[in-house]
C-alpha positions as CSV (number, residue, x, y, z in Angstrom):
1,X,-4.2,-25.1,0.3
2,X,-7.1,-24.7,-1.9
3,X,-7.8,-21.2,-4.6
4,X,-9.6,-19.7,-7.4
5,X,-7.5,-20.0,-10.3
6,X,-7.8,-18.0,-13.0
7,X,-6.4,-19.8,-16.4
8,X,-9.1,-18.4,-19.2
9,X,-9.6,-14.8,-18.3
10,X,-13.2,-14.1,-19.7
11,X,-14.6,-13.3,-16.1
12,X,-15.5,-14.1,-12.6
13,X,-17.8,-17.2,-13.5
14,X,-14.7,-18.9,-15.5
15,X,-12.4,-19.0,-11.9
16,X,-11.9,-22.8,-10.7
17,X,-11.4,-24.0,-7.6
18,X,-8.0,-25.8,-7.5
19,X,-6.0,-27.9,-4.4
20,X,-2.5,-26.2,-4.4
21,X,1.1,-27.4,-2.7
22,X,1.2,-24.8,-0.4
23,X,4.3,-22.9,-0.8
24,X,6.8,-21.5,1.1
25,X,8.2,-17.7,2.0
26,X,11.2,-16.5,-0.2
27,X,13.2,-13.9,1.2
28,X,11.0,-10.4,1.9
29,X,7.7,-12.5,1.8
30,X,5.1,-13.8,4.5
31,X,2.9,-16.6,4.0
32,X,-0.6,-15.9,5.2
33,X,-3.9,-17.8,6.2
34,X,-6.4,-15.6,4.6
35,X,-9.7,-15.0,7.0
36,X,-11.3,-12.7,4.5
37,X,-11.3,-11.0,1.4
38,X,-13.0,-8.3,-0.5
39,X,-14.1,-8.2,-4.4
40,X,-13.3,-5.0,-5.9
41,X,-14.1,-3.4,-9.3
42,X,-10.4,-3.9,-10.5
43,X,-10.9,-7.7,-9.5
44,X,-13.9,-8.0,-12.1
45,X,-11.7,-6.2,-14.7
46,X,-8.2,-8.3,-14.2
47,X,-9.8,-11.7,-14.4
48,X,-11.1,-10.4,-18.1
49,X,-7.8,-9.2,-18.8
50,X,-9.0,-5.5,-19.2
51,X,-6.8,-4.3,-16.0
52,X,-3.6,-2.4,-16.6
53,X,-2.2,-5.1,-14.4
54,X,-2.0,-8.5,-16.3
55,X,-1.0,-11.0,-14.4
56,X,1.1,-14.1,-16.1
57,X,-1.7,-17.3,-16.5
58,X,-2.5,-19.2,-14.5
59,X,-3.0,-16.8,-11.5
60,X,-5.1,-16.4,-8.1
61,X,-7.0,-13.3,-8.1
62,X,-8.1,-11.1,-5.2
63,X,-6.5,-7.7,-4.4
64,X,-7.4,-7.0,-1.1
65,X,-7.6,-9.3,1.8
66,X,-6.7,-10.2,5.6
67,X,-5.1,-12.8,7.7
68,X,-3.0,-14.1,9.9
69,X,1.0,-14.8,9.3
70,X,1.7,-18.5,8.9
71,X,5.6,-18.5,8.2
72,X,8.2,-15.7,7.4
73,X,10.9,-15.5,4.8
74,X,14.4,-14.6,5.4
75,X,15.0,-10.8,6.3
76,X,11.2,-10.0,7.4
77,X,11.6,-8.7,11.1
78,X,8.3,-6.5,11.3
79,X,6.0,-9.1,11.3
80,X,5.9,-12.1,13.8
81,X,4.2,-15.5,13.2
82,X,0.4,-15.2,14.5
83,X,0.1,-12.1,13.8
84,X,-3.5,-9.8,11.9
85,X,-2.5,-8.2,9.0
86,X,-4.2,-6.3,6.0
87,X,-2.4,-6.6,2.5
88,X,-3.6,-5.0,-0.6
89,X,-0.9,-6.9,-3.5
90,X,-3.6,-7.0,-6.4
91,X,-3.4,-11.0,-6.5
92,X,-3.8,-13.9,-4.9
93,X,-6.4,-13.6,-2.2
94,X,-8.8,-15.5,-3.3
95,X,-7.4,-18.9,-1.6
96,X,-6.8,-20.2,2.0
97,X,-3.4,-19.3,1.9
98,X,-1.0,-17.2,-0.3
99,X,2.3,-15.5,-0.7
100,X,3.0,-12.0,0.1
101,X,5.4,-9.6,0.1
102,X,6.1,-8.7,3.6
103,X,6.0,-4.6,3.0
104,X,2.9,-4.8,1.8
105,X,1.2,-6.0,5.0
106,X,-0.3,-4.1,7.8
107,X,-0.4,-5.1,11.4
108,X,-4.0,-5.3,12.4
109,X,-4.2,-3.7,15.9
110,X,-6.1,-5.8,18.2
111,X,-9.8,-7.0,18.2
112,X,-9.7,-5.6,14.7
113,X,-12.5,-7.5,12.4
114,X,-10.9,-9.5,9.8
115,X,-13.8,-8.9,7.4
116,X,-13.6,-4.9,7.8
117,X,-9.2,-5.3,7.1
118,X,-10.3,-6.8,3.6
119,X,-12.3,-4.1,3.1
120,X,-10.4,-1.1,4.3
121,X,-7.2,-0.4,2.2
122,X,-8.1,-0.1,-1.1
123,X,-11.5,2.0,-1.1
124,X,-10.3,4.5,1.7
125,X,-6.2,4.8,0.5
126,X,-7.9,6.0,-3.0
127,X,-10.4,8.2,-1.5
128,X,-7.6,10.2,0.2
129,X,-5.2,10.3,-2.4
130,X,-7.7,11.6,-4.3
131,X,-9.0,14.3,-2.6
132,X,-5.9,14.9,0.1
133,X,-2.9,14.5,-2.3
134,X,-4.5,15.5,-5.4
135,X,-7.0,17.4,-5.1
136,X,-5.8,19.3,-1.8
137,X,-9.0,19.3,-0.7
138,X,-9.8,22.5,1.7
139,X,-11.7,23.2,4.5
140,X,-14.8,25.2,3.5
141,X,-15.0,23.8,0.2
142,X,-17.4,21.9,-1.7
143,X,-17.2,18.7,-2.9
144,X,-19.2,16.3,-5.6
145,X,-19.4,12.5,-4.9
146,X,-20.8,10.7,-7.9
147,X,-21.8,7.3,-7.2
148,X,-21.6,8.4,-3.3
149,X,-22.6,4.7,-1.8
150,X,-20.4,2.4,-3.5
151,X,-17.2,1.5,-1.6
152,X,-15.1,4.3,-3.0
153,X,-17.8,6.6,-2.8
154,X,-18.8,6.4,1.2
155,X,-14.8,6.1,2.1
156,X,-15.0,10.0,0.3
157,X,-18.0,11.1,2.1
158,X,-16.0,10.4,5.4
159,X,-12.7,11.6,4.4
160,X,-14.2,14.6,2.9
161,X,-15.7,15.3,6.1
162,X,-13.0,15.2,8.4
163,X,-11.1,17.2,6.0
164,X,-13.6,20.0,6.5
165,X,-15.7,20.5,3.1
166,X,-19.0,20.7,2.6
167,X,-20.6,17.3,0.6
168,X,-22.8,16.6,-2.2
169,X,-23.8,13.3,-2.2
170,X,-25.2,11.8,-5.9
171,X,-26.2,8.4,-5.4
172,X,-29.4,6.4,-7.7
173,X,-31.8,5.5,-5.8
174,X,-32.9,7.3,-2.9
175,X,-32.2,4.3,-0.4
176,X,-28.9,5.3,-1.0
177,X,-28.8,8.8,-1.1
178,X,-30.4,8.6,2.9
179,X,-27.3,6.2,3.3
180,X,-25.2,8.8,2.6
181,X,-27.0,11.6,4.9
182,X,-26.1,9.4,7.6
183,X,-22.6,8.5,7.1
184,X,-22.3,12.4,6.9
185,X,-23.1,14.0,3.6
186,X,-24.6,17.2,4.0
187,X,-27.4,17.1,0.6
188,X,-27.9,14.8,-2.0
189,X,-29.2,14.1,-5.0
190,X,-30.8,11.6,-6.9
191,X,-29.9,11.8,-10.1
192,X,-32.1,9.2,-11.5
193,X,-35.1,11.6,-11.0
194,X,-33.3,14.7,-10.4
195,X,-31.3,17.2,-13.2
196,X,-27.8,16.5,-12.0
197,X,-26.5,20.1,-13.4
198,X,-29.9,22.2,-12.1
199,X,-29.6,20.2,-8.7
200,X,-25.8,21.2,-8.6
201,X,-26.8,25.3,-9.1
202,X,-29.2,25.0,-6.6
203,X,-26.8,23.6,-3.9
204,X,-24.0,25.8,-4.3
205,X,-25.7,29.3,-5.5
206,X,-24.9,28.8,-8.9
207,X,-20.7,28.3,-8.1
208,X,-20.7,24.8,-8.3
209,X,-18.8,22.8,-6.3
210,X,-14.9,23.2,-6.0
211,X,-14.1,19.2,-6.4
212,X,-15.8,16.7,-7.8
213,X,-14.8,12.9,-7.3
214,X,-16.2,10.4,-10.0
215,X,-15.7,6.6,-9.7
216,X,-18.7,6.3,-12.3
217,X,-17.3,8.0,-15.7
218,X,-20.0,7.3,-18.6
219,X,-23.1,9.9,-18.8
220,X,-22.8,11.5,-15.5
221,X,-18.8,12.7,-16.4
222,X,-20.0,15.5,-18.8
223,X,-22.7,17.3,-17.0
224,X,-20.8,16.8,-13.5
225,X,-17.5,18.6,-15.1
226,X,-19.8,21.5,-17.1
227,X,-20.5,22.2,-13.3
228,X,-17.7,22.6,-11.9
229,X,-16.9,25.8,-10.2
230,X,-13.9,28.5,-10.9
231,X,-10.7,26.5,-10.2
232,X,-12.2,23.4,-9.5
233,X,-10.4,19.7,-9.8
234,X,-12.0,16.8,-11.6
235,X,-11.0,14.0,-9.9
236,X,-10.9,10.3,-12.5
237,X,-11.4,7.5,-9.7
238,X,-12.6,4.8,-11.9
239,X,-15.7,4.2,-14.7
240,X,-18.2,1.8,-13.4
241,X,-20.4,3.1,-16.0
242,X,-18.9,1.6,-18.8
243,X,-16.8,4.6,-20.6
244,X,-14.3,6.3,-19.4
245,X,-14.4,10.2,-18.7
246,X,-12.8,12.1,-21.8
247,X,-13.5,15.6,-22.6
């Protein structure tokens, strides 16, 4: 098998590609034969060694990535050999083959596109714990998406929707804000040309919107949150910006 190795963790340029034994299932684990994986923002961060997660060196990066099952370990009876699977187990998916633990992987169902599985778990699982399990998002309410076409940010839009709520799409250029209107966000706004706060009053009658979900942080965190309307939840995703959110 052949990976990107990570051994001097000052960023995505300093991976190498290595030749590797392939190894072998322990007990609980799965080998698989990775088809496709996705880069994510917590990828950039681990490989600088600025993730919460730090993995012992070397490693093989990659979060998020799908497959097929190659061999089983001992005890592993919901997975068969040959068969799809999504994992999300924050390393080692940046290879033709790695070692995962077997109750981490999810059976693809059939025809199911390799290349959308790498790209499914992460962005959408955060989206709804977000606004679903923390934020109890409502039907009939209002909801902020800053940086509304990134990965996270479109996996909100849709959730948000078929949770009921009304959305507010904030995106930086205006290519993106249309892609937003058509994966179902009901107004947007630009906020590179556009007064985030006086766009905000206008869209909600002055009440501002009941939840606002921010994978962005840096300057768009204080005038989102001095917007917020009565009872509203702040939702922390992430802080592509740079700084994190802090009041």
């Amino acid at each position: 098998m052949h990976a990107w190795i990570c051994d001097n963790p000052t960023g995505i340029d300093a991976l190498n590609w290595k030749e590797l034994p392939t190894p072998a299932p322990s007990p609980g684990e799965v080998l698989v034969e990775i088809k496709a994986a996705s880069l994510n923002f917590p990828d950039l961060l681990i490989v600088q060694n600025k993730y919460q997660i730090k993995p012992e060196l070397p490693f093989v990066p990659g979060s998020e990535y799908a497959g097929t099952v190659q061999a089983l370990g001992e005890g592993v009876r919901h997975l068969t050999v040959g068969q799809n699977i999504a994992c999300l187990s924050g390393t080692g998916g940046f290879g033709t083959h790695t070692l995962a633990k077997a109750q981490l992987c999810m059976p693809l169902p059939a025809g199911f596109p390799f290349v959308d599985a790498a790209a499914f778990i992460m962005i959408y699982a955060t989206s709804y714990h977000a606004l679903i399990d923390r934020a109890a998002l409502q039907a009939g309410e209002t909801v902020l998406v800053l940086g509304a076409a990134g990965g996270v940010g479109t996996a909100a839009i849709q959730i948000a929707k078929q949770a009921g709520a009304r959305v507010i799409a904030a995106a930086s250029t205006d290519e993106k804000c249309a892609l937003c209107s058509r994966i179902g966000a009901d107004a947007t706004i630009n906020y590179q040309r556009e007064n985030l706060r006086e766009a905000l009053k206008a869209l909600t009658e002055g009440k501002g919107p009941d939840v606002i979900y921010d994978p962005v942080g840096g300057d768009l965190a204080e005038p989102a949150f001095r917007s917020i309307g009565w009872r509203g939840r702040y939702l922390v995703v992430g802080f592509a910006a740079g700084p994190i959110p802090a009041l």
